[in-house]
Structures are given as structure tokens and as C-alpha cells.
N, C-alpha and C positions, 0 to 999 in steps of 0.2 A: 667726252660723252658723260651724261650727267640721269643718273637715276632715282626718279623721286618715289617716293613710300610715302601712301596714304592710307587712315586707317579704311575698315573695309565698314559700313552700311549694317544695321540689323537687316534691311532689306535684303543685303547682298547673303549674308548667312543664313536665311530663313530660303534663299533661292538655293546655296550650298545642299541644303538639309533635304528639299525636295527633288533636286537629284539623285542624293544616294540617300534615299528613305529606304529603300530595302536591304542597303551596309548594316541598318538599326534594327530596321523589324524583322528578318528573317532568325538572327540571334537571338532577338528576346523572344519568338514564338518556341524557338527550338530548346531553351533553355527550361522556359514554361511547362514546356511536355517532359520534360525530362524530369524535373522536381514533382512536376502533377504524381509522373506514374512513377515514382519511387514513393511518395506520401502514400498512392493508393496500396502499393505492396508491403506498408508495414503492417505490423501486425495492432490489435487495438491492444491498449492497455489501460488496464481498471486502477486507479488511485484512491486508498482508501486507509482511514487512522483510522488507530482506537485508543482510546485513554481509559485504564483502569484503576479504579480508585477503591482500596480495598477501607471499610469502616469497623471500626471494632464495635461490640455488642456493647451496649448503654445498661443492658440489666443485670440486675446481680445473677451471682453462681446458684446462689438458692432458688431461681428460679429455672435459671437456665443454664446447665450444666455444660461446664467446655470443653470442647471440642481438643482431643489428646492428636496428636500430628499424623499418625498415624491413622486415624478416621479420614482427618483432612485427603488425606493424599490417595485414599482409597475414592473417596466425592469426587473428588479433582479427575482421578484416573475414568473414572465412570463419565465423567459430563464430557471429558476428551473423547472418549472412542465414542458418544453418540453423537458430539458434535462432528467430526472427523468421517463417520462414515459413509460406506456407498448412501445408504438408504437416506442421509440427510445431505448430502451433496449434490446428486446425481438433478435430484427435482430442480435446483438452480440453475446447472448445468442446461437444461430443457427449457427451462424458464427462460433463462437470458441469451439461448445457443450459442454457449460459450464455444470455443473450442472446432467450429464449423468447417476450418477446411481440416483438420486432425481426423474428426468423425465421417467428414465423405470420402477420407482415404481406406474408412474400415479399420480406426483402432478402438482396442474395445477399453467398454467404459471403465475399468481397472485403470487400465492407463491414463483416460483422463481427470479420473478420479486422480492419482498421483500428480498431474498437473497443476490441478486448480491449487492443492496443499502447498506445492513445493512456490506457485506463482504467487502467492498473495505475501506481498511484502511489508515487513510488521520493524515500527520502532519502540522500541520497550524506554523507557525513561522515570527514574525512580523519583518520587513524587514526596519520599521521607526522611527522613536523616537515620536511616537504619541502610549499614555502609553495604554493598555487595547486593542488594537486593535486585536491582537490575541485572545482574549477571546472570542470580538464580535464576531469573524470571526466563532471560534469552533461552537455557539449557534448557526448562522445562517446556516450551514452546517448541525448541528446533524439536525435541523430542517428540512429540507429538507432530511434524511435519510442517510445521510455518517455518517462512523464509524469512530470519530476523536478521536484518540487515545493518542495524546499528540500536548502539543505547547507551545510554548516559543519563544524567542529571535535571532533573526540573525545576524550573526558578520557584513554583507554582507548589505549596505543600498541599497534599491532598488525604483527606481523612477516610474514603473509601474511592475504589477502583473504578477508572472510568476509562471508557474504549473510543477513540474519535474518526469519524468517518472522514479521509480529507480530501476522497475523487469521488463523492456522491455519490457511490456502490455500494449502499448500504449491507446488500448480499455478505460483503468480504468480512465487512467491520464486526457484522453480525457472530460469525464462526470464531471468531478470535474473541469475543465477548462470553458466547458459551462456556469456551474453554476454561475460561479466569471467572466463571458466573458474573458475569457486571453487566454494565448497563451500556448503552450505543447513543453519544452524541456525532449530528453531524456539522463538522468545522473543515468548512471543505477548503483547501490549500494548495493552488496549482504549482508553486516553486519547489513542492516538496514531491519527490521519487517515491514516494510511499504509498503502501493501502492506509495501512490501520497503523497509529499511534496510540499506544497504554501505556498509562500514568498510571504508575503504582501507589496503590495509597497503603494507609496503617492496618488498613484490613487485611492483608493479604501474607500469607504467612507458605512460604516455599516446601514447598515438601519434600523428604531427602530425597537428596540428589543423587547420579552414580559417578563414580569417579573417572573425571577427564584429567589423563598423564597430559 
């Protein structure tokens, strides 16, 4: 007794397929919903740089007297707490309804005033050959309540401070600009985890700091 093998027909496969077409498409519907409504339950998130680029002053002292570090750091501290505040957060917050199912649970704006601070995630990158300037930069930022997520080095030397918007939420880029007074380009960047990326440039000079053991 002798048994032959012949290959099988596209035909004969295309007849396979239309038998158990539901073996195929019940899985892939059921797969589909399952990704759908886990996508729909995350939560949104805003991606945004800033690059600061600080410039030093082109006129002379006889005209324009300089600024002792101590002035500086008192400016700095002033432009933090207006930027930083309810009164200039909150308006965003209403503007863009951030924060939507936190506020119909009933927490109050306090709380998501500490949100928005603690969520906007900032790369600091120094932008000079003046060694540790990015480090200052992360302390005085977390201090002030930004999430500084990383920072290092810039191929790119920069003569003043510049902020980069890199998820087109200009909103975030804006607050971390205040803070360092600079300016808000948007370089918008979807591989990047981040809000705001700041380039430090020569302009920017750190103001003491308090000491981390």
C-alpha cells in the first residue's frame, strides 16, 4: 500500500481560510478591544523642552552696573514664585482642563496646582564649558518644584539661555522659561520623554545654592 503526497492548491488554502475564518477574526477583534480600551484608559501626557541660553551684557560697567550674585538670586527667587504660583498656573489649568478626572473627584486646586509643578518634565543641558553648571541648574529648578529628569552636556555652545518646546505645549515650556527669564523656541521631538529642554548658555550665572549631603 502505497501513499502519495501532493502539494495542496492556493485554491485549496483560500477554501481552508474560509472555513475557520472565525479561528482568525474573533482573536483579532477581541485583541483590538482590548488594546483600544487600555489606550483609551491612559492617562494624556504633554511633551515639552526648553533650552536656555543665558547672554552676558555687551555694554560697559559705566553704563551699566553689574549685577552682584546676590541681587541675581533675589530676581531669580521673585520671577520663581510668580511664575510657580496658584494665580499663574491655575488659569492653564482651566484653559487646557488639565487634570479633568482629579478635579471631578473633588481635589482642590492646591493639589493640582502641585501636579502640574511636580509633572512637567525638564532636561537641563549645559550649553558652556563652565564645568557643573548643569547640576546648579537641576538643584535650583527641583527647588522650585520642576521634575528634572536628566542633564548633561551640549554639543551646541550657546551665548544666552534658551527653553525648547519638544511636545507642542507651549503652556509647560512657558513656566520653566519664566523661571530662568529666557526665551521659548518650539523644536518639537516625539522620541524624547520630556516637556521642556534648557540649554544653558554664558548668561546665566547660579545662585547659591543650599547644601545637598
Amino acid at each position: 500500500m502505497s501513499i502519495e503526497f501532493r502539494q495542496r492548491t492556493p485554491a485549496e488554502y483560500l477554501n481552508i481560510l474560509r472555513r475557520r475564518k472565525w479561528l482568525i477574526i474573533l482573536p483579532v477583534i477581541a485583541v483590538t478591544a482590548a488594546v483600544s480600551w487600555v489606550v483609551y484608559r491612559l492617562p494624556d501626557v504633554y511633551e515639552s523642552t526648553t533650552l536656555i541660553v543665558v547672554r552676558p551684557s555687551t555694554l560697559p560697567t559705566s553704563v551699566v552696573g553689574t549685577g552682584n550674585e546676590d541681587n541675581i538670586t533675589r530676581q531669580l527667587n521673585g520671577i520663581a514664585q510668580v511664575v510657580t504660583s496658584r494665580s499663574s498656573l491655575e488659569p492653564l489649568v482651566d484653559k487646557y482642563d488639565l487634570y479633568g478626572a482629579e478635579r471631578q473627584r473633588g481635589e482642590p486646586m492646591e493639589s493640582i496646582i502641585s501636579m502640574v509643578r511636580r509633572d512637567i518634565k525638564v532636561e537641563v543641558l549645559n550649553a558652556t564649558k563652565v564645568r557643573g553648571l548643569a547640576r546648579k541648574a537641576t538643584f535650583f529648578l527641583r527647588d522650585r518644584g520642576f521634575d528634572v529628569v536628566s542633564m548633561g552636556t551640549s554639543k551646541e555652545q550657546m551665548a544666552t539661555t534658551l527653553v525648547l518646546d519638544r511636545s507642542g505645549h507651549s503652556e509647560w515650556a512657558a513656566l520653566v522659561a519664566r523661571a530662568l527669564n529666557a526665551r521659548v523656541e518650539v523644536r518639537p521631538d516625539s522620541s524624547r520623554y520630556l516637556d521642556v529642554t534648557v540649554l544653558l548658555g554664558a548668561d546665566w550665572h547660579p545662585p547659591p545654592l543650599p547644601f545637598y549631603p
